[in-house]
C-alpha positions in Angstrom: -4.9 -11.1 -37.2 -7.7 -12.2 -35.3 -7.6 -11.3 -31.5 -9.4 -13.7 -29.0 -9.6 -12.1 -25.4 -8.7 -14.8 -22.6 -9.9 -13.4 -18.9 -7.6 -14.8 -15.9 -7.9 -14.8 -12.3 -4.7 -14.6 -10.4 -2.3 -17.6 -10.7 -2.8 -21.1 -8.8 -4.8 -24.0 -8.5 -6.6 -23.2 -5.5 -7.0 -19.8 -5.8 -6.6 -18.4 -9.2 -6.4 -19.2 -12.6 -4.8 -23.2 -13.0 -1.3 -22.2 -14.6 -1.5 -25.7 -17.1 -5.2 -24.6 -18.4 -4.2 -21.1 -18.9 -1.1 -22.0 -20.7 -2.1 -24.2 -22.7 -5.5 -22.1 -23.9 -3.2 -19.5 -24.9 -0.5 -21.7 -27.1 -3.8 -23.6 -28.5 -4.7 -19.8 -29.5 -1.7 -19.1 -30.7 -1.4 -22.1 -32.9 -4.4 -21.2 -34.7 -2.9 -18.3 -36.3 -4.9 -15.7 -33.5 -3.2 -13.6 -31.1 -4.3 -13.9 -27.3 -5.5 -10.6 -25.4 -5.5 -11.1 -21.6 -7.4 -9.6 -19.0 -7.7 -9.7 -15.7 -9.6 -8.0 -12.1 -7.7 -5.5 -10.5 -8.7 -6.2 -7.4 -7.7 -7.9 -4.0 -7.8 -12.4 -4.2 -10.8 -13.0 -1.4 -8.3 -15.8 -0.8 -4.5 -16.8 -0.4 -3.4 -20.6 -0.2 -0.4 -22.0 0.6 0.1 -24.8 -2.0 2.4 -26.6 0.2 0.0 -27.2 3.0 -3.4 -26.1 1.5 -4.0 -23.7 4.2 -5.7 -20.3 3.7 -2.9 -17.3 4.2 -3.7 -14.4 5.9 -1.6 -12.0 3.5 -3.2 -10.3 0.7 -2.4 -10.9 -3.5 -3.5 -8.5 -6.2 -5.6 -10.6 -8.8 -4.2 -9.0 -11.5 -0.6 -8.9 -10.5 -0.7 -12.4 -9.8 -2.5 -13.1 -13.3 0.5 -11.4 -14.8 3.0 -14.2 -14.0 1.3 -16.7 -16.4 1.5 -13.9 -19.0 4.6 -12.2 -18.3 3.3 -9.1 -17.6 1.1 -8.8 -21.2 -2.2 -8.7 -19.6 -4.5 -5.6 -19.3 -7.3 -4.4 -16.2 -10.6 -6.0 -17.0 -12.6 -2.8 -16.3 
């Protein structure tokens, strides 16, 4: 089966990966008979927003953690 690596960035529109994009480049992938490999930094977000107001957050997110929720946890370090 063919593999097509997909590289995400957290999860959310203003600060990470967009969750509709990303889901729907991975069913597209699927649906074309290839299997999806995802990847993502394992690093600290440079920023956190709060989608309810838009305002930065001071707390801190793990990029790759937070990439993980799109995926369900099937996502590997990028480096």
């Amino acid at each position: 089966m063919k593999k097509i690596g997909v590289i995400l960035s957290g999860c959310g529109v203003y600060d990470g990966s967009e969750i509709h994009e990303a889901v729907l480049t991975l069913l597209a992938i699927s649906r074309s008979g290839a299997q999806s490999v995802c990847f993502a930094p394992d690093k600290q977000q440079v920023d956190v927003i709060n989608h309810l107001t838009g305002e930065a957050m001071t707390e801190t997110r793990n990029v790759l953690i937070e990439a993980a929720r799109i995926t369900r946890g099937e996502i590997r370090p990028l480096a």
